[in-house]
N, C-alpha and C positions, 0 to 999 in steps of 0.2 A: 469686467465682471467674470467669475470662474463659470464652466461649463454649467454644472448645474444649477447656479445663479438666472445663468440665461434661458436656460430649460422652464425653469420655475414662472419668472417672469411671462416668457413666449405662453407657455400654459396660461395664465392669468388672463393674458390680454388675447387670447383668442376664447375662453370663457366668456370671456364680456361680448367679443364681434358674436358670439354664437346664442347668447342671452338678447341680445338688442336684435337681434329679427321678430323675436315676439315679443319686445315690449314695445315693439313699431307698427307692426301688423296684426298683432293676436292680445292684445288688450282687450280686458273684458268690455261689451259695448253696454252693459247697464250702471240705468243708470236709478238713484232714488229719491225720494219726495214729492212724486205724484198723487193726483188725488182721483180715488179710481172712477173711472166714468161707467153708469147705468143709463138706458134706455128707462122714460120714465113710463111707458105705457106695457100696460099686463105683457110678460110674455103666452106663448103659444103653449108650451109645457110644462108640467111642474117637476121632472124628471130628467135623466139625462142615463143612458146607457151606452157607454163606449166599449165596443172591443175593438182590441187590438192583439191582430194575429200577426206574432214576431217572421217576420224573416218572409212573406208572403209576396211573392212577386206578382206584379198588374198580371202579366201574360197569362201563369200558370192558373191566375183565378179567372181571368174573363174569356178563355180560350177554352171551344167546345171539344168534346171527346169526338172520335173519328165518330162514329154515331148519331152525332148532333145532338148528346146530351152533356148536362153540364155537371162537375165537378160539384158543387155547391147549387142542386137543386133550386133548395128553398130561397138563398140569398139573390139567386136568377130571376126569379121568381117575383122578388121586393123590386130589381130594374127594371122589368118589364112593366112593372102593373103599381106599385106603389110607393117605389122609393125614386129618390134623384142617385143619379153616377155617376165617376168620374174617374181622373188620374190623379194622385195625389203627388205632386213631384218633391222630393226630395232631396238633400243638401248634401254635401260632403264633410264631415265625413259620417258615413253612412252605417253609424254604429245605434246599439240600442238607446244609449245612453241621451245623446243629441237629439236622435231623433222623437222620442217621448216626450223630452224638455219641448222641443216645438212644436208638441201636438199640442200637450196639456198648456203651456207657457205661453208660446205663440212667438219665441224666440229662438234665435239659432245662438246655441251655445258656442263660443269664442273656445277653439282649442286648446289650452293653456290649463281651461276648468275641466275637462275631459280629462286632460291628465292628470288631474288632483284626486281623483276617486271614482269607484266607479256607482257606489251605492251612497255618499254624504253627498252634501253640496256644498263646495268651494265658494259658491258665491250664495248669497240671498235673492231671490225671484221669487216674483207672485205667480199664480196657477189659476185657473180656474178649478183645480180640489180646494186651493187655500179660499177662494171666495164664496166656493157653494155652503150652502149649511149643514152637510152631511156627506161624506164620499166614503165609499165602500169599496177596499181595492182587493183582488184575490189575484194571484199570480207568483211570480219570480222576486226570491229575493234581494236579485240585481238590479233592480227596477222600484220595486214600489216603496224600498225605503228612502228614497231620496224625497219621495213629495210629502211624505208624513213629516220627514222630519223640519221640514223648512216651512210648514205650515203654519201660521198664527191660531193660537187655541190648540182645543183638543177632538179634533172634529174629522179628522181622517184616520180611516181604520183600516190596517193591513191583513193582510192573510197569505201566509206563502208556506212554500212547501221546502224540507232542506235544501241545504244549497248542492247537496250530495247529490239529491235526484237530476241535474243536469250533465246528465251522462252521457256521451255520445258514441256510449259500447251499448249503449242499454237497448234491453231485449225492442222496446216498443216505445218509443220518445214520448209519443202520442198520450202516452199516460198522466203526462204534466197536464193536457189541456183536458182531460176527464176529470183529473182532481180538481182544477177552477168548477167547471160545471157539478159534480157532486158538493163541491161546496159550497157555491151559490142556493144551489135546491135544498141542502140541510137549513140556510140562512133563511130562506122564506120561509121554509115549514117551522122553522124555529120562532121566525116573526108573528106567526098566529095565535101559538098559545104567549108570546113575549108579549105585554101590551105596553111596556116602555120603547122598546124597539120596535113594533107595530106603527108605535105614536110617532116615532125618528121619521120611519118610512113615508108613514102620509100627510108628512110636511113638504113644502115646496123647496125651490132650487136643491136639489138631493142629485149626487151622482152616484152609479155604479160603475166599479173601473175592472173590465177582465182582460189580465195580462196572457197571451196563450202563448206560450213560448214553445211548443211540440212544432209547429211546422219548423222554425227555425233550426231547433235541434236536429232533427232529422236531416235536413237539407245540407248540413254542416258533416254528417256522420254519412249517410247515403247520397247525396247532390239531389237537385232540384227536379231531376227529370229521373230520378227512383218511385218504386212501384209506395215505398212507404211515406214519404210526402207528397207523393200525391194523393193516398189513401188518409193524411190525415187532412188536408184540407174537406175534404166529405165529412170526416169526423166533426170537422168545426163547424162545418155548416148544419148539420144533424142538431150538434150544441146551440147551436142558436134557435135555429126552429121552437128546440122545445125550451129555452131560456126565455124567450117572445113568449110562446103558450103560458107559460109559468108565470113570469111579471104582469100581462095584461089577464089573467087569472085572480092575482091576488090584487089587483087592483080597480078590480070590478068593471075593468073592460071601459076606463074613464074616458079615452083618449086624450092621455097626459102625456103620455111618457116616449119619447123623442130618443131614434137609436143610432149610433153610428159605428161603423163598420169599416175598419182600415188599416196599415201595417205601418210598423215605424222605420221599414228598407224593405229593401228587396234582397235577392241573391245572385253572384253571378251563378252560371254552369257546372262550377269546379266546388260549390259550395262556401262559399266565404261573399264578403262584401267591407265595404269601407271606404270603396274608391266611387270616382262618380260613372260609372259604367250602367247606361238605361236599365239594363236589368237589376238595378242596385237603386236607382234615384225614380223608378216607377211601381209607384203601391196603388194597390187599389182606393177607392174610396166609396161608399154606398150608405146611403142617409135616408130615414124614412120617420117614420111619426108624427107626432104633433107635431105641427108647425111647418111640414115639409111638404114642396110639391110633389104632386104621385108622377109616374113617369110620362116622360113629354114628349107626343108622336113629333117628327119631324119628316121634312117633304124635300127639303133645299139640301144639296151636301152643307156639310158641317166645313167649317174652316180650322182645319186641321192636317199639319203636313205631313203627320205620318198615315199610317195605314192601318190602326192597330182597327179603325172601326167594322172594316169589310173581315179583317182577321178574326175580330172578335163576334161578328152576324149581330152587330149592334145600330151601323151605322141609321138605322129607323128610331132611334132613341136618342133624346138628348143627351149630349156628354160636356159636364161641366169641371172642366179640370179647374186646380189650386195649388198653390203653393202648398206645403206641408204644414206652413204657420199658419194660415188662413183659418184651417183647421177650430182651434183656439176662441177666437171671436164670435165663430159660428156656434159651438158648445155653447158658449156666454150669452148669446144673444135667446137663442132655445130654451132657455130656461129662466132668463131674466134677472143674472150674475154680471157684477161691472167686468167689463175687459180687462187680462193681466195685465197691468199696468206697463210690466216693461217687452206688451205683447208688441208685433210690427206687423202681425197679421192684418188682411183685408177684408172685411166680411164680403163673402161671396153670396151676393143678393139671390141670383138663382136658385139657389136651393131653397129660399125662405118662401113659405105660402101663407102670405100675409099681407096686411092691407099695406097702401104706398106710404101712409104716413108712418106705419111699424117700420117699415124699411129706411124712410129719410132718417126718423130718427134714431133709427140705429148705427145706420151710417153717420150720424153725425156727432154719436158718443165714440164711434170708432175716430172718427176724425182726430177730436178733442183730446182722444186718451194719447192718439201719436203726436199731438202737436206739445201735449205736456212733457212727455220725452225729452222734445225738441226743444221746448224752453227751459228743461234742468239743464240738459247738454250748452246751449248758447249762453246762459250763468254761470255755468262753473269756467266754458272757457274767458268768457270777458273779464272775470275775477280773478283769471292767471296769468293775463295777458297785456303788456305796458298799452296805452288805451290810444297812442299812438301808432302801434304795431297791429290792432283789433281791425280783423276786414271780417264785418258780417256776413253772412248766408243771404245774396242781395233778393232772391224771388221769396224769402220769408222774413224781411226784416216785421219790426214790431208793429209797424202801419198796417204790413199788408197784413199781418197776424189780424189784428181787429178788425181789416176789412172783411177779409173771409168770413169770421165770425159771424160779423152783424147781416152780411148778405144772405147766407145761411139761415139765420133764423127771420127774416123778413121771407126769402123764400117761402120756408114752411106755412109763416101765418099766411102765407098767399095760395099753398093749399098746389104751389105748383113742387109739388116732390122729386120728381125727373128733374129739376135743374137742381136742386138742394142736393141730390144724389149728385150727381156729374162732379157738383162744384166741390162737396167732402172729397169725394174719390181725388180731384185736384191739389186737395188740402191733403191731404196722407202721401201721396204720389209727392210733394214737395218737400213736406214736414221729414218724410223717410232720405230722401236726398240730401238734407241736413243735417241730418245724425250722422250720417256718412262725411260728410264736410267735415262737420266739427269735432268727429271721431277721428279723423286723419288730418287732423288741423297742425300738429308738430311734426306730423309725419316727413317732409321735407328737413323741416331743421334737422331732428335727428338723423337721417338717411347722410345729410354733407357729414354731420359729424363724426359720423362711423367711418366713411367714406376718408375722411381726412386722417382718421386714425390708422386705418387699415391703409391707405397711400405710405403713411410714416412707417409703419411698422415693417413694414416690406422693404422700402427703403433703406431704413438702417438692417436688415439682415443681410442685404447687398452688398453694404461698405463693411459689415462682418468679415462677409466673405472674401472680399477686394484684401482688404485692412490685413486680414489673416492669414490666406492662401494665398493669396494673389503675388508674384512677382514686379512690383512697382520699383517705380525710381521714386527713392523719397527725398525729399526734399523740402527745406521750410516754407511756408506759405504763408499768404497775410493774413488768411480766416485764422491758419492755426496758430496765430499769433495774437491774437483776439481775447484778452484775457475774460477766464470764464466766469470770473465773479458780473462780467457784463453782460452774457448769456444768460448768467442766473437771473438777473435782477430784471431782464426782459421777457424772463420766462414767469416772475413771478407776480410781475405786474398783469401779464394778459389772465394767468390765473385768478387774481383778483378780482379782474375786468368781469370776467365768466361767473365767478362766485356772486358775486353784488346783480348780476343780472339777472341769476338764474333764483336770488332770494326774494327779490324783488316780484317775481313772477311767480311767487310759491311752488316752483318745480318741484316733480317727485325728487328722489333722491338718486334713481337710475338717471336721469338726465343731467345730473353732476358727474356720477362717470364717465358718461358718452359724450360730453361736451369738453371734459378736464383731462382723458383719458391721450388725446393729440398732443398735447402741451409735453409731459415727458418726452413720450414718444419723438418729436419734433426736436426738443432739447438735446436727444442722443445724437440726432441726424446731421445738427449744426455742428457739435463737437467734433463726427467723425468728417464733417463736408472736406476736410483735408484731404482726406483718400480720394476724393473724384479729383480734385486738382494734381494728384500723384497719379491719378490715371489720365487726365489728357498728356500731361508730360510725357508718359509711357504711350503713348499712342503710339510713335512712330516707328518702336521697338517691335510691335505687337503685327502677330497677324491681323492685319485687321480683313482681307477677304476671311480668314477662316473664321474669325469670331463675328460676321454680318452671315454669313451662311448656316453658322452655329444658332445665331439670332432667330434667320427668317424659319428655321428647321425648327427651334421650340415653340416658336410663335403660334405657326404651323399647329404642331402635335397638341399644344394647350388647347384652339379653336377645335379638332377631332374631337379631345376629349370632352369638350363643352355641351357639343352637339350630340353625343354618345349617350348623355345623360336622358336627351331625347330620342334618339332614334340608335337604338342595341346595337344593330346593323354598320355601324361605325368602328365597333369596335374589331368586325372582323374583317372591317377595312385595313383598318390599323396592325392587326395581326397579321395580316398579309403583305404591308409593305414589311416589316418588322423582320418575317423569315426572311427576306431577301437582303437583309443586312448583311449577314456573312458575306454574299455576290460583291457584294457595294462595296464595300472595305473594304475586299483585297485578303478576306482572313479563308475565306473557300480552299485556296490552294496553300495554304499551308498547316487546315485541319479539315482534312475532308468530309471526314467518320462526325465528328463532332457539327461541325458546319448541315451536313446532310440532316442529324438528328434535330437542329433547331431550325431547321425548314421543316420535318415533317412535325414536331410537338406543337409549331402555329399552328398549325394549317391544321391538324386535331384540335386545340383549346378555339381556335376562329369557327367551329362548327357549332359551339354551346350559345353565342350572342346570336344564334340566327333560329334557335329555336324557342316555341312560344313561351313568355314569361310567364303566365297561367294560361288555366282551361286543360293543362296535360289531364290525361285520365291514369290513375297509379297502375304502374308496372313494376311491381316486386319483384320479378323474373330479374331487371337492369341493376336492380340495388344486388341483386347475387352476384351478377356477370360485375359488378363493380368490384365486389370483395374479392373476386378472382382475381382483378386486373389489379390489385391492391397487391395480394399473395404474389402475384408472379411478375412486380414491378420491385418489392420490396427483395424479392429471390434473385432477380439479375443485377441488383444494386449491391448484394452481398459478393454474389459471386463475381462480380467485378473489384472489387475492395479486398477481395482475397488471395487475390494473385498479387495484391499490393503490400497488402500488411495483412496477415492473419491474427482471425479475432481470437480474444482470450476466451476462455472456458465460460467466461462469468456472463459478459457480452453475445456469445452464442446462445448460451441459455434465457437470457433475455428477451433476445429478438426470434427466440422459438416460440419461447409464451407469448408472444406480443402480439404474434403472426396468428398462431391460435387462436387469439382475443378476437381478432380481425373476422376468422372467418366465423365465429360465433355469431357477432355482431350484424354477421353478414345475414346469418340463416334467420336472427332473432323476428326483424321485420316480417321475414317470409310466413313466421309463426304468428305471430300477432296479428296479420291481415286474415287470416286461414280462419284463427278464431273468432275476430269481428264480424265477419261475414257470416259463421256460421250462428251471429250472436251469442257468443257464451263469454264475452267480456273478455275485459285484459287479463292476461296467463298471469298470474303474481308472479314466478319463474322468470319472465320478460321483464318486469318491471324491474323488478330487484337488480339481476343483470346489467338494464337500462341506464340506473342511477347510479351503480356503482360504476360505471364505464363511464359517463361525466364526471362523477368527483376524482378517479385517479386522469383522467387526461393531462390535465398539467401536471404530477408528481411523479408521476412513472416515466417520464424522460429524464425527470432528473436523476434518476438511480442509474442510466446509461453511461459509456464511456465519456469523458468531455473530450475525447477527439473529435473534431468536427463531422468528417462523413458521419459515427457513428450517432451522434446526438441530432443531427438530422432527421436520420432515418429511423429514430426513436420517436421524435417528434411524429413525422408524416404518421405511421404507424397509431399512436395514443389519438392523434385528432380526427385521423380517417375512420377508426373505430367509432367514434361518437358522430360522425360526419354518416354513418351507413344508418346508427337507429334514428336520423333525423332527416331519411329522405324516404320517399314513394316514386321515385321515377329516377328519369334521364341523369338527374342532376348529383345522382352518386357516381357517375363518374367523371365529374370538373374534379376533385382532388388529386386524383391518380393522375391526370392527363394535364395538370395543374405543377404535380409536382416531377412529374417528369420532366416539361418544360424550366421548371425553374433549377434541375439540377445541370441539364446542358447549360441552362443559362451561368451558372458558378462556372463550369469547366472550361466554354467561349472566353469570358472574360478573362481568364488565367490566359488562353492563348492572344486575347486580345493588348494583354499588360508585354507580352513574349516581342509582341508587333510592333510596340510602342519605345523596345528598346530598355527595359525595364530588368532586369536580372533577378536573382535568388525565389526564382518562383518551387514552389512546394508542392510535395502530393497532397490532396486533400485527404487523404485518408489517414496523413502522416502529422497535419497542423492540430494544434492541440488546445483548448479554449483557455486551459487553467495556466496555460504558460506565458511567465511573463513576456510581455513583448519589448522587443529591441528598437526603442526610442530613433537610433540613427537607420532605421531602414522604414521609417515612416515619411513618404513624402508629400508634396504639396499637392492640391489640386490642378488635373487640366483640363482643355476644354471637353475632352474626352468624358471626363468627367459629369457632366452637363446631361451629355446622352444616358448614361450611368442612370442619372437620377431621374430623368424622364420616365428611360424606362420600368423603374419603381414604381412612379406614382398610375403610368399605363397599366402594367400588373393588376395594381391594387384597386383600381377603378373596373378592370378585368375579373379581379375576383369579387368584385362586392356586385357589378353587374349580369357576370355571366352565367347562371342560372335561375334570377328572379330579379326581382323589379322595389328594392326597399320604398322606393319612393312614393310606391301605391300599397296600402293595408292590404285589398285584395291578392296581392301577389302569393301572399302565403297559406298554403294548404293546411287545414286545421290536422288532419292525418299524419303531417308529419312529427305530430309530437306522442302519436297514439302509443309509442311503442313507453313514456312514460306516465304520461296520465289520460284520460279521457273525460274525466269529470271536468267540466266547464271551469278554465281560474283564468281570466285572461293575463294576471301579470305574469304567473309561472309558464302558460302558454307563451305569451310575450316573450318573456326571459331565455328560452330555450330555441326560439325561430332566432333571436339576434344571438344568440352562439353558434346556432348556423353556418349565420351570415359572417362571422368570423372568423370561425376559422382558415377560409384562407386567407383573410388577411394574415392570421400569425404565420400562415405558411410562406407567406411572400415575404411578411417582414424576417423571417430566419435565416432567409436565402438574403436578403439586403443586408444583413447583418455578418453574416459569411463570407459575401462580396467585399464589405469592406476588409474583413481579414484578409482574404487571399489575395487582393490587387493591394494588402499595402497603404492603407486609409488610416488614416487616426478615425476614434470612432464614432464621430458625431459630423465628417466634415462631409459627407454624399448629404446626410441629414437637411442640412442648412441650406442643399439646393433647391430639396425637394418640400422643403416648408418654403423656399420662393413659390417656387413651382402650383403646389394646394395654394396659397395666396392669391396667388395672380387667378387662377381658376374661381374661389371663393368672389373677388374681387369682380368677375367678369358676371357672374350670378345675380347680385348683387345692384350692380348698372341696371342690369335686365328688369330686377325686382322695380328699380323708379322710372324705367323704359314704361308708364303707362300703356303707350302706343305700339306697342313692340309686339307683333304675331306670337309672339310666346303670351301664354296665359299665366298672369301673375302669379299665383296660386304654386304653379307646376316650380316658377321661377324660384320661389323660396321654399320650397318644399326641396329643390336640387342645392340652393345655397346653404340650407341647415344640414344637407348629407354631406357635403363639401367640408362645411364645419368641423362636424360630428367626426367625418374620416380624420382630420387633421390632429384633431384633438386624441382619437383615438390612434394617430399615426403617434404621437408625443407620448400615450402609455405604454402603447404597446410596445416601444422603443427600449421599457424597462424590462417589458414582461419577458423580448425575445432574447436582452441583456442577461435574462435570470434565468432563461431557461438551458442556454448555451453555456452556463457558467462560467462567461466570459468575466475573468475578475476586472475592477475598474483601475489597475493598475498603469494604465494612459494616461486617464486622468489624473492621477495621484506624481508619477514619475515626470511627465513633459511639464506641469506645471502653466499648462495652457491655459491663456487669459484674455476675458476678451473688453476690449475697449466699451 
């Protein structure tokens, strides 16, 4: 097939490897057609009052002032004397969205529906608003329209404020959580003279929902340990006091009305959250009203490993920590609402102050609601599944199901509650482990299948590269003798095999690609098996110590990079043997100037993996000193290139404005923090600038010269520009000291082709992109080569690591995108952190692209080492992911094999994008007529 035949393909089928990690592990877990289970005895409330103060870390609220007074008075006040306590723990990832869904829901949202929206719902879920008879929600429009809309009937009523007010220039954040409360107290006073909405009110199961988004805001814009979120936690708690006053006010002081109090994350230090960092997975919790116990002196320490109790001057108080979903059941039960159906929460009995039969039998409509779960999940799979192949969930088959049951309710008639508790709690504890079973029931098959595909694909890029570059002794062979119509007919027989299997079992229709997807793949592999027999033949020609030392050397660097992924710290392992290549080779003493500069630009880029991926605090001062080193990295590049070829009038004039652009860019930040701070919002002047400096980044190089050094250095210039308004700290200076390294790196390799015995080597200032190339001075690959391409995908794994952490949400500073918006959007936020995180990959892929010009490559053939290369890497992630047992936490595992993915895939764009931007024309391809098996 032609080059970009194979291009197109490779692209597809690593599409697919990068889509089957989440329809393996990240399948939605709900499921439907349960029938929702009630508690049939009065509940304790007719009410329900949840706040939820966004962004609100355990510490920052249950942690006393140097004084010994607390932050939140009146809410100290309810744990001491009349409410129950706790921790509320939280899940990953530790956004607003998930975590509400588990409060209200009682489920953790599968990440796949997260990224479908941030305010619809991708999927359909029950709630306890959808169950109550009335729910009143006041807050963020990011938030409260996903549970209205997914509601049954018409029975949830929103109230939000623009989406404009979540600003985080804004003079006082704090203002979002004043506006809930002034609108809550307009709502009552309204409900007086209203005697239709009076009548809503004083009916039973009723929720009110206040969303307070001000602490969060602030925390994001000021950090967690600023004077202004800490001042608005006080505000919250003020707000509630008098919100308490107000409800048991208009409600004549019944004691009905049951309140809870808790955050949907936490925050780290640095202001952000997403990742599972205790300050991000620990929110408070505090519960009081009807139906609740008042607080509960204790004598005995508490069994609890950390120390937050002595921390907190609590340890004299009960503390009943929960899971985040637990949350869910407890609302349902307080009020006397069926459990969300596709809740997984545990009703947490402690907090309930209620007779033991309220309790059994709540606990044993909890039970029932997760065992219904369990029985849609174990029908759908026995109905997809040949009934030969069907291995049940053994501690819940259908016996035991009815045994539980009926034990259970003979308990109760026996009035012994304590055992009927114990035995539900057993029944949810197993019912919950089954969902899990049978949620990850194909999970195996699929993982070989991929497995077997991603083996083949890798494979045949190998005998690509054998078949194409490789120097073989060919010769006929008996595979390749093997007429293909036999091949086919084998290939399409097992296709067959796979189809009828997989209809028969009503597979989705992703499970016919991931299962069908090897079969081609495979079919290539057998065609080309000829090349391995053309290469043991060639063995005895062949270096074979230098190509096992070549071996054990990639094998090597793939396991660094693997581990790199984990601990940063590796990388500036690796950057340290790296400088001493020059030594190693033998290239030291016959470039000494050069050799010296690629010892010292490691050993500068090996200082950024060793500083903290977050928690920096901003220093706009380093973003200036970055523009400097930008100005006076770009000014010895010129003045080096000038003594070579001087630039034309049109080119000088360019890289003057451009250089201007740079230190604009540079001061812009400086300005924009000056004015946040002193709150008077973003400078429209910065803004404007901002975005117009990302829209020309990619076009303003291409008006440069297409000689090589100069479109270069036109490039570094437009992306380092937009690289200065997108950083607060240290991390403006990885491009400069980034592309420093990667130009000794061009320069090295030119001497290293010199060493190699290679001739008609060129200035770079003199190679020119637009010119056609000379087809007879294109040669094969060598082993040399190999190292070539390693140290590409090192780079690139270098620049996507060495100033933050993609693979954790937390990583990223909301600040860095202040210099273009401040108003809350998280996909434009989004959008703008992963341009970021790109640009130096374009900067690395420029220099791999140049590489291949100046050492003399056809332009795709370093490429095909370095997609082995990401493969084998992907490949090793991957293992890990079905490495159950494996001290790596799976989670981490596939979160590294979708970056892996993701880079490869984005290695195969940006291949065009660094194509388009060097206006390298595709005259290689077009002139060699290059083909590949």
């Amino acid at each position: 097939m032609r080059m970009i035949t194979f291009f197109l393909v490779g692209l597809t089928v690593h599409v697919v490897f990068f889509v089957s990690i989440f329809d393996i592990y990240f399948t939605s877990p709900l499921v439907h057609g349960m029938t929702p289970q009630a508690t049939p005895l009065a509940p304790p409330a007719s009410r329900l009052v949840l706040l939820v103060a966004d962004g609100l870390r355990a510490d920052s609220f249950f942690t006393l002032l140097p004084n010994g007074s607390s932050r939140a008075p009146y809410l100290r006040s309810i744990i001491e004397e009349t409410g129950t306590w706790g921790v509320s723990h939280t899940r990953v990832p530790t956004e607003s969205r998930p975590g509400h869904v588990a409060l209200i829901a009682g489920f953790y949202e599968d990440v796949s529906a997260v990224a479908k929206g941030w305010k619809e719902n991708p999927v359909e879920f029950d709630s306890v608003f959808n169950e109550s008879r009335h729910t009143w929600c006041w807050g963020s429009p990011d938030i409260l329209p996903m549970f209205a809309k997914g509601a049954t009937g018409d029975h949830v009523y929103t109230h939000t404020y623009p989406a404009v007010e979540e600003d985080f220039a804004s003079t006082d954040a704090s203002k979002l959580d004043n506006w809930v409360f002034t609108q809550v107290k307009s709502f009552f006073q309204a409900a007086k003279s209203n005697s239709t909405l009076r009548a809503s009110l004083l009916e039973d199961k009723n929720v009110l929902f206040l969303h307070l988004l001000g602490i969060d805001t602030n925390g994001h814009a000021h950090r967690p340990m600023s004077q202004e979120y800490q001042e608005n936690i006080g505000l919250v708690d003020a707000g509630v006091s008098e919100l308490v006053s107000m409800v048991e006010d208009f409600f004549g002081y019944d004691g009905r009305t049951a309140y809870v109090f808790t955050s949907d994350h936490g925050m780290t230090d640095w202001g952000s959250h997403g990742a599972g960092h205790p300050s991000e997975t620990l929110t408070p919790l505090v519960v009081w009203g009807a139906g609740v116990h008042n607080a509960q002196q204790v004598t005995e320490p508490q069994l609890y490993k950390d120390s937050y109790l002595q921390d907190w001057k609590l340890e004299h108080l009960q503390r009943v920590d929960v899971n985040q979903a637990d949350i869910a059941p407890l609302m349902a039960s307080l009020i006397g609402v069926p459990i969300p159906v596709n809740s997984v929460g545990v009703l947490p009995l402690l907090y309930l102050n209620n007779s033991k039969q309220f309790k059994a039998e709540s606990m044993y409509s909890n039970a029932i609601q997760v065992l219904e779960q369990f029985k849609v999940k174990m029908t759908q799979k026995r109905e997809t599944t040949l009934s030969f192949l069907f291995t049940p969930y053994q501690l819940l088959t259908e016996s035991k199901q009815a045994e539980f049951i009926r034990t259970a309710r003979i308990l109760m008639q026996l009035e012994k509650y304590e055992d009927a508790i114990s035995l539900c709690q057993s029944l949810i504890t197993n019912a919950l482990d089954g969902l899990v079973y049978y949620h990850t029931y194909d999970r195996f098959f699929l993982g070989c299948s991929v497995v077997l595909g991603f083996v083949g694909w890798t494979s045949y890029v190998v005998l690509i590269i054998l078949k194409t570059h490789a120097s073989l002794n060919r010769r006929p062979s008996l595979l390749q003798q093997i007429p293909g119509r036999t091949l086919m007919r084998l290939c399409m027989c097992v296709t067959m095999v796979i189809t009828v299997f997989l209809l028969i079992q009503r597979s989705p229709i992703t499970y016919y690609i991931y299962c069908l997807l090897p079969v081609p793949v495979w079919y290539s592999v057998l065609k080309e098996s000829g090349t391995l027999i053309d290469l043991i033949r060639s063995a005895p020609s062949l270096p074979l110590w230098k190509c096992f030392g070549y071996f054990v050397l990639v094998a090597f660097g793939i396991e660094l990079l693997v581990v790199s992924f984990f601990h940063r710290a590796m990388l500036t392992l690796g950057l340290v043997v790296l400088s001493l290549w020059p030594m190693l080779s033998g290239l030291f003493g016959k470039a000494k100037f050069r050799s010296l500069s690629w010892f010292l630009s490691c050993l500068c880029l090996a200082a950024f993996p060793l500083m903290p991926v977050v928690g920096r605090e901003p220093n706009i001062h380093l973003v200036t000193c970055a523009g400097v080193l930008t100005l006076f990295t770009a000014a010895c590049y010129l003045w080096s290139s000038h003594h070579r070829t001087p630039l034309q009038p049109s080119d000088r004039q360019q890289f003057v404005t451009q250089m201007l652009h740079v230190a604009v860019c540079a001061y812009v930040p400086s300005l924009t923090h000056s004015s946040l701070q002193q709150k008077q919002g973003l400078p429209l002047l910065n803004q404007i600038i901002s975005w117009i400096t990302l829209a020309s980044s990619m076009l303003v190089p291409l008006l440069s010269s297409t000689r090589l050094f100069h479109r270069l250095l036109s490039i570094f210039l437009s992306l380092t520009a937009t690289y200065l308004l997108l950083s607060t700290g240290s991390e403006a200076l990885f491009p400069p000291v980034l592309s420093w390294l990667m130009f000794v790196w061009i320069n090295i390799e030119q001497e290293a082709m010199i060493a190699q015995g290679v001739s008609g080597r060129q200035e770079l200032s003199t190679i020119d992109f637009s010119a056609n190339i000379d087809i007879t001075k294109i040669r094969q690959l060598k082993l040399d080569d190999i190292r070539r391409s390693y140290f590409f995908v090192f780079f690139i794994i270098t620049a996507f690591f060495g100033t933050g952490n993609i693979a954790s949400i937390n990583s990223f500073d909301p600040a860095s995108v202040y210099c273009f918006l401040t108003v809350f959007n998280p996909f434009i936020m989004g959008g703008l952190m992963m341009w970021k995180v790109i640009i130096p990959f374009i900067i690395v892929m420029c220099t791999f692209e140049t590489i291949q010009v100046a050492t003399q490559l056809s332009s795709r053939s370093l490429f095909l080492i370095v997609l082995v290369i990401s493969d084998l890497m992907a490949l090793h992630f991957f293992f890990l992911v079905q490495d159950y047992g494996s001290w790596l936490d799976i989670g981490t595992s596939i979160s590294h094999y979708v970056i892996v993915m993701s880079m490869t895939i984005f290695l195969m764009l940006l291949s065009v994008v660094t194509h388009i931007l060097t206006s390298r024309r595709f005259t290689l391809w077009k002139k060699s007529k290059m083909h590949f098996p």
